[in-house]
FIBATI-579894 format. One record per residue (C-alpha): residue number from 1; residue in three letters; x, y, z. Coordinates in Angstrom, 2 decimals, always signed. Example, Ala and Ser with C-alpha at 12.3 -4.5 7.8 and 13.67 -1.06 7.14 Angstrom:
BEGIN
<1, "ALA", <+12.30, -4.50, +7.80>>;
<2, "SER", <+13.67, -1.06, +7.14>>;
This chain:
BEGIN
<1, "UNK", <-25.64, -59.39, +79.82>>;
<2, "UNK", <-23.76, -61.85, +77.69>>;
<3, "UNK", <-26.33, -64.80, +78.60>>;
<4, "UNK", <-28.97, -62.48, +76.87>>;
<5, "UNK", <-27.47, -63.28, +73.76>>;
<6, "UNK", <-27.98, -66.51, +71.96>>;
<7, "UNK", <-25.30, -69.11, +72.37>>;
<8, "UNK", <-24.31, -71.80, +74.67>>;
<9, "UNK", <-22.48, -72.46, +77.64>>;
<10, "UNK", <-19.34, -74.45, +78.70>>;
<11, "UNK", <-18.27, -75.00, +81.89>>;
<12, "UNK", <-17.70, -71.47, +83.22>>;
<13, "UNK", <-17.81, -70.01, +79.91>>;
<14, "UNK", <-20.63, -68.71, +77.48>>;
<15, "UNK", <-19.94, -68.76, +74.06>>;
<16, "UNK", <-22.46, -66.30, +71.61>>;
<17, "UNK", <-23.44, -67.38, +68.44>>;
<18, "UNK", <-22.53, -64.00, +67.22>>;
<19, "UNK", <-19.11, -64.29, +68.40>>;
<20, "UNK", <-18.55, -67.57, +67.04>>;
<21, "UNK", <-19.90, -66.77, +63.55>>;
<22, "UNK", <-17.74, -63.56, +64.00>>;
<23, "UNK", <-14.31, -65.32, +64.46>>;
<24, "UNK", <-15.04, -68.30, +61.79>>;
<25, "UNK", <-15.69, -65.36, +59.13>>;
<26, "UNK", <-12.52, -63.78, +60.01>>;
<27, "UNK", <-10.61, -67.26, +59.66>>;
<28, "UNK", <-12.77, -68.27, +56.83>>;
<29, "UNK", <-11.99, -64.54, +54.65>>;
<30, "UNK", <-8.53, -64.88, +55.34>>;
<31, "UNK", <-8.19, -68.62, +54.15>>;
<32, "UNK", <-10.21, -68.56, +51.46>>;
<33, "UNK", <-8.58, -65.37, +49.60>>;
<34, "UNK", <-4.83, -66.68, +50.40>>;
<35, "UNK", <-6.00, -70.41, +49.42>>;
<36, "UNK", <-7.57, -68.76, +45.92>>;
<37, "UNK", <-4.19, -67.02, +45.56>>;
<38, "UNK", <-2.39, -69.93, +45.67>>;
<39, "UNK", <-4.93, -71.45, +43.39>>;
<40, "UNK", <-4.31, -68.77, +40.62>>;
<41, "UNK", <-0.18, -69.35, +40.69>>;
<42, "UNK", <+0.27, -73.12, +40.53>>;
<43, "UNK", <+1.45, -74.97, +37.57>>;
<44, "UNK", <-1.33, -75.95, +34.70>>;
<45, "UNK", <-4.73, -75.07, +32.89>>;
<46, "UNK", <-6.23, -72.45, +34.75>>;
<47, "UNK", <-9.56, -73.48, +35.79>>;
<48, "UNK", <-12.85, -71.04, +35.16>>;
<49, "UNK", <-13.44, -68.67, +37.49>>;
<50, "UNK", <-17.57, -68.11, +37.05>>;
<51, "UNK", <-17.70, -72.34, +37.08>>;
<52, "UNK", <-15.91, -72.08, +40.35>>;
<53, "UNK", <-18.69, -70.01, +41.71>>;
<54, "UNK", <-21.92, -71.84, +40.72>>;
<55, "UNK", <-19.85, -74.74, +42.62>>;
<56, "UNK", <-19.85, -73.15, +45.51>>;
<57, "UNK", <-23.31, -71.82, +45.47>>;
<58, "UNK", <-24.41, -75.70, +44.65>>;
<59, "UNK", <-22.50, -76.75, +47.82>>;
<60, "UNK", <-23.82, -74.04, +49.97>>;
<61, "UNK", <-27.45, -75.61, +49.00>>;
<62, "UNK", <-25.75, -79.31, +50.16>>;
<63, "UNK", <-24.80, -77.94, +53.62>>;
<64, "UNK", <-27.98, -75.83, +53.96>>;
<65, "UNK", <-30.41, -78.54, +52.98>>;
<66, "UNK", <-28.16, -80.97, +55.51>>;
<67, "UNK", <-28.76, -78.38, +58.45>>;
<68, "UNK", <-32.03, -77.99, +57.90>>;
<69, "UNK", <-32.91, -81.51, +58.00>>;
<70, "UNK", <-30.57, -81.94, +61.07>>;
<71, "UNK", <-33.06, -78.91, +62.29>>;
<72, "UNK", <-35.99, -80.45, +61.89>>;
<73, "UNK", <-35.03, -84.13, +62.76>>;
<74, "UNK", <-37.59, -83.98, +65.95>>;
<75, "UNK", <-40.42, -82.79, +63.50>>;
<76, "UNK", <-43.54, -84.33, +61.97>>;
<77, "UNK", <-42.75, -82.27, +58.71>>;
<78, "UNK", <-40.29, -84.27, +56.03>>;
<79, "UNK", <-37.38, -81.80, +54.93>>;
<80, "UNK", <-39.18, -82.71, +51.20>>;
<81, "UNK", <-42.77, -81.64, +52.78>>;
<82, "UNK", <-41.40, -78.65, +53.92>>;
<83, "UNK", <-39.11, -77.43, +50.95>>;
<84, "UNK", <-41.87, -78.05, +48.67>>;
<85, "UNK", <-44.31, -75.79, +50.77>>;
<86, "UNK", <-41.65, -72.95, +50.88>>;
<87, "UNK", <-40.28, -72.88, +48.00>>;
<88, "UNK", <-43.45, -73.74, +45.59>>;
<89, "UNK", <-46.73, -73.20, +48.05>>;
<90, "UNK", <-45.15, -69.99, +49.25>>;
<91, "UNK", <-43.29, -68.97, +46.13>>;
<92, "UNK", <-43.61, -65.70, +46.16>>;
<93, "UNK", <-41.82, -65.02, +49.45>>;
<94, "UNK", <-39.03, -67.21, +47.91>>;
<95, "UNK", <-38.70, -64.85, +45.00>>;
<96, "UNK", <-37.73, -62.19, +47.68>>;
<97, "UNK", <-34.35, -63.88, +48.14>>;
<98, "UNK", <-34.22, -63.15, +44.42>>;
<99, "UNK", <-33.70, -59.50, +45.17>>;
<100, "UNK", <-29.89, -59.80, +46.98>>;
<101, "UNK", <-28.77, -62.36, +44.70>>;
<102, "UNK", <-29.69, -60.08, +41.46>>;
<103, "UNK", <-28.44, -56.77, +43.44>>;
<104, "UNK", <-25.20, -58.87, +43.80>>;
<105, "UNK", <-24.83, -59.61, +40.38>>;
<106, "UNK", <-25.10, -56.15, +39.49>>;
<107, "UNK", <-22.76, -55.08, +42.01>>;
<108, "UNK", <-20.01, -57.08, +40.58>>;
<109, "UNK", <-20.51, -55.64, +36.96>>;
<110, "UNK", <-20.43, -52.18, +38.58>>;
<111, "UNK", <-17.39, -52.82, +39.76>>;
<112, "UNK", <-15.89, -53.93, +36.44>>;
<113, "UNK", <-16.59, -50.76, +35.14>>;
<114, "UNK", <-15.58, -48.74, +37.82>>;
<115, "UNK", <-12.30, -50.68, +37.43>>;
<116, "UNK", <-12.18, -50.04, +33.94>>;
<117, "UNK", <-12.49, -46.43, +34.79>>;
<118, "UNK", <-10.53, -45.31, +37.78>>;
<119, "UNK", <-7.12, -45.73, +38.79>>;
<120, "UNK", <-6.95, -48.43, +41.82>>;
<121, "UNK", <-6.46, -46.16, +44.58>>;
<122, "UNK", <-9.34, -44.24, +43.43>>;
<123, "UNK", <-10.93, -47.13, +42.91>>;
<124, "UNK", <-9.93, -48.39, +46.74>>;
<125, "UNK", <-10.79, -45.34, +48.68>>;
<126, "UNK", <-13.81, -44.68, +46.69>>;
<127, "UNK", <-15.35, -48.69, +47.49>>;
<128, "UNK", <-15.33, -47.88, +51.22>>;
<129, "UNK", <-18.10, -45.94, +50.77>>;
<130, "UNK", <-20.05, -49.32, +51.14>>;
<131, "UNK", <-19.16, -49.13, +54.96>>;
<132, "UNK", <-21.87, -46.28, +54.91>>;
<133, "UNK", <-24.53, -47.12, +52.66>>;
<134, "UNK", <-24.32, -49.90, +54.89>>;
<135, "UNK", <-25.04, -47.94, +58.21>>;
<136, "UNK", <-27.41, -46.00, +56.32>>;
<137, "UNK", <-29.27, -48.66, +54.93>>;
<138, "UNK", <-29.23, -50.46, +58.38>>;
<139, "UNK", <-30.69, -46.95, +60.04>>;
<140, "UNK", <-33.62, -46.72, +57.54>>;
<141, "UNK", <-34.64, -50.00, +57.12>>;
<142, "UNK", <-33.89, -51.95, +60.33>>;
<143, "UNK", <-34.38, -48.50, +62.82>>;
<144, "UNK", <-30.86, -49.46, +63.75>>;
<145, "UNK", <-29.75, -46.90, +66.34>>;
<146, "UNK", <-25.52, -45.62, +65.64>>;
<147, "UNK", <-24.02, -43.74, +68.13>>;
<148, "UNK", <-21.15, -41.23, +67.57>>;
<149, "UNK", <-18.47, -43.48, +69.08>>;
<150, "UNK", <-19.81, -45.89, +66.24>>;
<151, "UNK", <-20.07, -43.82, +63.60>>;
<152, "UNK", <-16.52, -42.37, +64.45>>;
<153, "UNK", <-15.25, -46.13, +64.69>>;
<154, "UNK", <-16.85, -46.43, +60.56>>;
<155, "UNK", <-14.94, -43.54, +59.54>>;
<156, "UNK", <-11.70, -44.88, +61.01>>;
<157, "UNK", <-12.57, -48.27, +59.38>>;
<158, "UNK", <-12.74, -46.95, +56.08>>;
<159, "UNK", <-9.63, -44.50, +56.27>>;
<160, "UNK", <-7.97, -48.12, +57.89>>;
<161, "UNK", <-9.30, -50.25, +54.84>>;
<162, "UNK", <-8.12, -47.80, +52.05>>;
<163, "UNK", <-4.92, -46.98, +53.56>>;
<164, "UNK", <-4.10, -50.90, +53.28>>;
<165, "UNK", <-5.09, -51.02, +50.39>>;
<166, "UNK", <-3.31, -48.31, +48.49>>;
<167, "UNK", <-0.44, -49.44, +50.10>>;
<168, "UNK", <-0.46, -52.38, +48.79>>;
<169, "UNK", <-0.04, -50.82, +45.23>>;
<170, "UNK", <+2.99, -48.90, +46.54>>;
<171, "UNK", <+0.91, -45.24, +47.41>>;
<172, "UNK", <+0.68, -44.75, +43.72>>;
<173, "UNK", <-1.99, -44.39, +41.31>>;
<174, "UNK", <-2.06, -46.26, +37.72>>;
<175, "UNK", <-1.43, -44.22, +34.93>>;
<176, "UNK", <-3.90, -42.79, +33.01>>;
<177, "UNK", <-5.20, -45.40, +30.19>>;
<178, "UNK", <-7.13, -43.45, +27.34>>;
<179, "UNK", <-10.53, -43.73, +27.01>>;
<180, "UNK", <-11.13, -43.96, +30.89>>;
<181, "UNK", <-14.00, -41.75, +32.25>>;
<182, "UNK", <-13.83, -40.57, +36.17>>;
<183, "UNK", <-17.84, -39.51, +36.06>>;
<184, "UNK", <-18.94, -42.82, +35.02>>;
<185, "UNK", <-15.91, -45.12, +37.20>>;
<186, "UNK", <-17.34, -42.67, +40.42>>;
<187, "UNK", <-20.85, -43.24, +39.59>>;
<188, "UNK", <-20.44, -46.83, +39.12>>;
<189, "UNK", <-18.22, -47.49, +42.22>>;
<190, "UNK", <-20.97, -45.49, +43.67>>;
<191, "UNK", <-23.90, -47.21, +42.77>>;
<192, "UNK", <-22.00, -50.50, +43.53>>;
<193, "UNK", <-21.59, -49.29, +47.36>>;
<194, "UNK", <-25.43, -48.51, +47.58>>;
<195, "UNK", <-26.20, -51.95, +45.90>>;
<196, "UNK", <-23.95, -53.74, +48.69>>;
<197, "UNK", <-25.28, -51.81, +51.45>>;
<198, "UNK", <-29.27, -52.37, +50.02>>;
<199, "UNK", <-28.71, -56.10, +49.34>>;
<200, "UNK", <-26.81, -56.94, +52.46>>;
<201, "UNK", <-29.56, -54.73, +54.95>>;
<202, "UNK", <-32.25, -56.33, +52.39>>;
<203, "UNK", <-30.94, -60.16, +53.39>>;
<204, "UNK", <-30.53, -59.14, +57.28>>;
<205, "UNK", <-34.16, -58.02, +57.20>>;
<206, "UNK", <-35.97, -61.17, +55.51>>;
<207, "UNK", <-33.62, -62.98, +57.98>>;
<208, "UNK", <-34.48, -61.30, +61.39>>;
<209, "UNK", <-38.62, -60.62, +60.22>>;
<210, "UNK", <-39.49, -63.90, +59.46>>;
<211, "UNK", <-39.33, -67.30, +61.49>>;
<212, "UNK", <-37.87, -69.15, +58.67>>;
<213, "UNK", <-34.77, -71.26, +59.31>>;
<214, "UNK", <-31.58, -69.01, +58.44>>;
<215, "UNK", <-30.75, -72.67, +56.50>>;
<216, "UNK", <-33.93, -72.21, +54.36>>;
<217, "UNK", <-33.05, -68.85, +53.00>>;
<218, "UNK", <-29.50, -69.64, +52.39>>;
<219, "UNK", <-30.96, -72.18, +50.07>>;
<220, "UNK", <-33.38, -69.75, +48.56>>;
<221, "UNK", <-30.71, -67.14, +47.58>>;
<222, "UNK", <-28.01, -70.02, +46.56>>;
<223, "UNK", <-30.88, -71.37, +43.86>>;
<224, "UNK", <-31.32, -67.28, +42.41>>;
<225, "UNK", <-27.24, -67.25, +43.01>>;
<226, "UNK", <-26.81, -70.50, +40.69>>;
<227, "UNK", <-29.21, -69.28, +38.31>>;
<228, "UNK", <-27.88, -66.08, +37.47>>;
<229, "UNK", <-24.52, -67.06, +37.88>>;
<230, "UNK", <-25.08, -69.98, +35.60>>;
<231, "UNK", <-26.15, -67.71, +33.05>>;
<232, "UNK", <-23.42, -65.32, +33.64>>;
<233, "UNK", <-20.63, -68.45, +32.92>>;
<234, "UNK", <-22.86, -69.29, +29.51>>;
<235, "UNK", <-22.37, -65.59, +28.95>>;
<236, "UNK", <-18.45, -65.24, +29.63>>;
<237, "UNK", <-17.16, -68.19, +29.70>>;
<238, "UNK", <-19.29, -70.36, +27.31>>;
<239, "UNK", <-17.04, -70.94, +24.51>>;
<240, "UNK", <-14.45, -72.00, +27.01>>;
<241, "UNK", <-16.60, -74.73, +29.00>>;
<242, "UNK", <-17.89, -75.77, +25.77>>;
<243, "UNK", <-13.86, -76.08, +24.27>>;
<244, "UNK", <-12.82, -77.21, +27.52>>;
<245, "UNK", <-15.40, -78.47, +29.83>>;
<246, "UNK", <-17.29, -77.44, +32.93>>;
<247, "UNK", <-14.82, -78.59, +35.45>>;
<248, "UNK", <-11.35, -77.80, +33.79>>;
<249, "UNK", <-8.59, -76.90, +35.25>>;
<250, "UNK", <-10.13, -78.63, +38.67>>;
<251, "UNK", <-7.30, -79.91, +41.32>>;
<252, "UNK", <-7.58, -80.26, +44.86>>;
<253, "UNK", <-6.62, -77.03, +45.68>>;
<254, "UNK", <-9.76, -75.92, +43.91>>;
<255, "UNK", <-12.40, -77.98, +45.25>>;
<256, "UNK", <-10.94, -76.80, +48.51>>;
<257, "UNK", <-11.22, -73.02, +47.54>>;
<258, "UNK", <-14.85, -74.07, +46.40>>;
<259, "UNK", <-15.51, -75.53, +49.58>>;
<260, "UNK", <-14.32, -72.50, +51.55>>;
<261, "UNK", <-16.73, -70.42, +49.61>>;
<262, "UNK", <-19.82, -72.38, +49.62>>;
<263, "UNK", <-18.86, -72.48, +53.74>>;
<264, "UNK", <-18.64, -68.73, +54.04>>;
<265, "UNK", <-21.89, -68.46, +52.67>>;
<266, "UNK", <-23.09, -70.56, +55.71>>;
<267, "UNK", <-20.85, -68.22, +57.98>>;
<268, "UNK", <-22.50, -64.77, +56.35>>;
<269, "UNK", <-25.98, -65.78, +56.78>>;
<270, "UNK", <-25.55, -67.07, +60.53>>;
<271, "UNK", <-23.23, -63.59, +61.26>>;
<272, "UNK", <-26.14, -61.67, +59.48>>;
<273, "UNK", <-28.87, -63.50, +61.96>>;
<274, "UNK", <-27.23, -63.30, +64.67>>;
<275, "UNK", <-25.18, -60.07, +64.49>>;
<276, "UNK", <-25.36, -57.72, +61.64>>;
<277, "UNK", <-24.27, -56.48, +58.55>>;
<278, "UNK", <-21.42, -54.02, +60.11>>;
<279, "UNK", <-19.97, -56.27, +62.23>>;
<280, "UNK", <-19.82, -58.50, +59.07>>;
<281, "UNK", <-17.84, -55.57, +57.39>>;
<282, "UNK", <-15.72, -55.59, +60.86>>;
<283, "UNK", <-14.44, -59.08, +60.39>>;
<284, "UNK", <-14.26, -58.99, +56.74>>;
<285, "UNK", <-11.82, -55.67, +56.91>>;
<286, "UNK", <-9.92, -57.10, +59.75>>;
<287, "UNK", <-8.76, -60.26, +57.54>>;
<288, "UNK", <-7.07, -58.07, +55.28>>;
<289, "UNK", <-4.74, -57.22, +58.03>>;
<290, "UNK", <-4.62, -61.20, +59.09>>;
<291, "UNK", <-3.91, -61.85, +54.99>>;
<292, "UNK", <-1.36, -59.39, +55.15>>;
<293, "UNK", <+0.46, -60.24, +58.76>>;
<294, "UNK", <+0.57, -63.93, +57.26>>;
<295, "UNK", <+1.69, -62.73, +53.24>>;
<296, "UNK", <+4.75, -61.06, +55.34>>;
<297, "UNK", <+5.30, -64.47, +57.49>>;
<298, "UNK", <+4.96, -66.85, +54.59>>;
<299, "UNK", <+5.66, -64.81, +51.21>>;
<300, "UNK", <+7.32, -62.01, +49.75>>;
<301, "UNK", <+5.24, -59.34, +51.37>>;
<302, "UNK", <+6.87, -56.31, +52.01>>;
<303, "UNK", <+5.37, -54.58, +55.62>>;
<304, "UNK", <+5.30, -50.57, +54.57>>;
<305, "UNK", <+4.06, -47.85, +56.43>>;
<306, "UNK", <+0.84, -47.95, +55.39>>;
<307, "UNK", <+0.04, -51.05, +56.33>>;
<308, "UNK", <+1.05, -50.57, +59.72>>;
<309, "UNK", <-1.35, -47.29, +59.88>>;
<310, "UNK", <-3.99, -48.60, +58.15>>;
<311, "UNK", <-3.82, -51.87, +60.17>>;
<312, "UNK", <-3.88, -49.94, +63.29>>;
<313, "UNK", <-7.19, -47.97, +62.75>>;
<314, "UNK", <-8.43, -51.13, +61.37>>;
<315, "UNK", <-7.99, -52.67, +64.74>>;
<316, "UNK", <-8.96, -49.32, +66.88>>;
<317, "UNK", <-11.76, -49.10, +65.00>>;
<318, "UNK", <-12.87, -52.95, +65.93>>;
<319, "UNK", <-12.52, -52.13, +69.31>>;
<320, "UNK", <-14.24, -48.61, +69.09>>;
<321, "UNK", <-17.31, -50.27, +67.42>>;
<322, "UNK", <-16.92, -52.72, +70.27>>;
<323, "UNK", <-17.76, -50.52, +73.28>>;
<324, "UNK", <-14.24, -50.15, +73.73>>;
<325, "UNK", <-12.59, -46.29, +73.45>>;
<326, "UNK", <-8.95, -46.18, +73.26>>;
<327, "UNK", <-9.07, -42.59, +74.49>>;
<328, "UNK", <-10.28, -44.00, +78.24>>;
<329, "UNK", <-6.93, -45.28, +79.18>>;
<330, "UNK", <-5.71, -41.93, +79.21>>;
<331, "UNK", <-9.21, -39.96, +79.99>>;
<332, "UNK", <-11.02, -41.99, +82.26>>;
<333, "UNK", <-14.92, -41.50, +81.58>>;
<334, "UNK", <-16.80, -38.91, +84.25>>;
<335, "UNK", <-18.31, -40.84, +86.98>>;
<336, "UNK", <-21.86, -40.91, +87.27>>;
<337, "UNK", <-23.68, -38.20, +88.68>>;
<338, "UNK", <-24.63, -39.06, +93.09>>;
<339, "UNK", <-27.98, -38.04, +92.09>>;
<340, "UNK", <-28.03, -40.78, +89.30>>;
<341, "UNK", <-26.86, -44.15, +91.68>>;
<342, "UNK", <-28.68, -43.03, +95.03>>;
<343, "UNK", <-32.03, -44.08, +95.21>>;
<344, "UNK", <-35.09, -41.96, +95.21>>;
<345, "UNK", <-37.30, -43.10, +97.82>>;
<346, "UNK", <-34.88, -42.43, +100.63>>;
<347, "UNK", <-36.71, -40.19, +103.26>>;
<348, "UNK", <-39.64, -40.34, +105.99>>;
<349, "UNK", <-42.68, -42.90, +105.20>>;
C-alpha cells in the first residue's frame, strides 16, 4: 500500500517521499538546463564553467550541513561532535564517497572524447546505453528484481531519449572531421555508460546499507566533488581565474543556475534513498520532453516528428515502468484463476 512507503499525510491525502523527490527532480532538470541556457546567451564576459561547479558543490555542503543539524536538533550529539567523528574518527568509510565522485570525474572526460570521436547522433544513441548498465548494475549489486514489463519500458526509454535527441540535430549526423576514431569514441561512450551506471548503483548502496543521514553523505561526496573539481578548474581553467578571477563573469542569473545545481544534488541523493537510480533516469529523461514542450512555448523551437515519437515512448515508457501497460485498455489482463481467490479450507471440519 501507499502508506507503506515513507512520506506523510495531509488531510485525505498521503504524499511519498519518493514521489515528492521524483517531481522536484523533474522541475529542478528542466529549470536548471533552460536557466544555464539562458545563462550562456546573455550579454557580457562569460563566466567559467568548472568555477561554476565547485560553487555548487560548496553550496550543496551549506544545505546539507543545515539539514543535518535541523536533523539532529533533538540530539545530545553537536552537528561539530558528530561531523568530526564521521568524517575524521571514521575516515575510512568517508573515503568510500570518494569512489562516485572520482567515477564521475572520469565519466565526464570519457565523454569528451567520445565527443571528439563520434558524430552526435552516434554519440546520442550510443549514451543510452547508461539506462542499462544502470539496471544491470542495480541487479548485481542491490539483488534488484526487473520484470519484463520493466525491462521492455528501459528499452522504450532509450529508443524515446535518442529519438529526441537526434532530432534535435535535424536526423542528421555531423560530417566526418579527420582524425576522428569510431573504436575509441564507442569504447569511451562505452566505458562512460558503465562508469554512470557503477557510480550511481555504488551511491544508492552506501545510501540504503548504512544508517547514516542521506545529509551526511551528500556532504561526504560534495567535499571529494570540490576537491577534484577544484583541481580540474586549476587544470583547465587556471590561467583564466588567475587573468580574470575566480568569480568572473558572475551575475544573478548565475548564482541562480549555481543554486539550482547545488539543490539538485539535495534532490538526487533523497530520490536515490528513497527511490532508485532508474526512476532517477525516469525523471531526468522525461525533462527533456518538459525542456522541449516549453523551448516550443517560449523560443524558437521547432516541434518535428521526432520529438513527438520520441516524447511519446518517453512518456509510455514512464507509465510502463510505473505498473501501468498501455496495451490493457485494449487487452484487458486475464482474470485470476477461481482456484486462486476461493479459499482453501472450505469443506467438512
Amino acid at each position: 500500500m501507499a502508506e507503506d512507503l515513507p512520506g506523510f499525510r495531509w488531510g485525505i491525502f498521503f504524499f511519498a517521499f519518493r514521489h515528492i523527490a521524483l517531481v522536484l527532480l523533474l522541475v529542478q532538470t528542466s529549470t536548471v538546463i533552460l536557466t544555464m541556457r539562458y545563462s550562456l546567451s546573455t550579454a557580457g564576459p562569460p563566466y567559467i564553467k568548472t568555477t561554476a561547479v565547485v560553487m555548487s558543490e560548496l553550496l550543496k555542503i551549506v544545505a546539507s550541513t543545515a539539514l543535518l543539524a535541523f536533523e539532529l536538533r533533538n540530539s545530545s550529539v553537536s552537528i561539530l561532535a558528530y561531523l568530526y567523528d564521521e568524517m575524521v574518527v571514521k575516515w575510512r568509510q568517508a573515503f568510500l564517497l570518494g569512489v562516485p565522485a572520482g567515477l564521475y570525474t572520469i565519466q565526464n572526460n570519457l565523454l569528451y572524447v567520445a565527443l571528439q570521436n563520434l558524430d552526435g547522433a552516434t554519440y546520442q544513441v550510443t549514451y543510452q546505453m547508461k539506462i542499462f548498465t544502470t539496471a544491470i548494475f542495480s541487479i548485481t549489486m542491490l539483488d534488484k528484481k526487473i520484470t519484463t514489463d520493466k525491462w521492455v519500458a528501459l528499452v522504450m526509454l532509450a529508443a524515446g531519449v535518442a529519438t529526441v535527441q537526434i532530432g534535435a540535430q535535424g536526423g542528421k549526423s555531423d560530417a566526418a572531421v579527420e582524425g576522428q576514431s569510431t573504436v575509441i569514441g564507442l569504447t569511451a561512450v562505452i566505458a562512460a555508460c558503465c562508469t554512470s551506471g557503477f557510480a550511481g548503483v555504488y551511491f544508492e548502496k552506501i545510501l540504503k546499507g548504512t544508517k547514516q543521514s542521506v545529509w551526511l553523505r551528500n556532504i561526504q561526496l560534495a567535499l571529494f566533488s570540490i576537491i577534484i573539481g577544484s583541481a580540474g578548474a586549476v587544470y583547465n581553467d587556471g590561467s583564466k581565474i588567475a587573468e580574470g578571477g575566480f568569480f568572473q563573469g558572475y551575475t544573478n542569473v548565475v548564482w541562480f543556475v549555481v543554486a539550482l545545481q547545488g539543490g539538485g544534488g539535495l534532490v538526487i541523493a533523497v530520490v536515490i534513498k528513497y527511490a532508485d537510480n532508474l526512476l532517477k533516469i525516469f525523471a531526468t529523461s522525461l525533462s527533456i520532453v518538459v525542456i522541449g514542450a516549453v523551448s516550443w512555448a517560449f523560443m524558437d523551437f521547432d516541434i518535428t516528428n521526432y520529438f513527438i515519437a520520441g516524447s511519446a515512448l518517453v512518456m509510455t515508457s514512464t507509465f510502463l515502468y510505473g505498473g501501468f501497460n498501455p496495451l490493457h485498455l485494449i487487452f484487458p489482463p486475464a482474470a485470476p484463476l477461481v482456484k486462486d481467490v476461493l479459499p482453501t479450507n472450505i469443506g467438512p471440519r
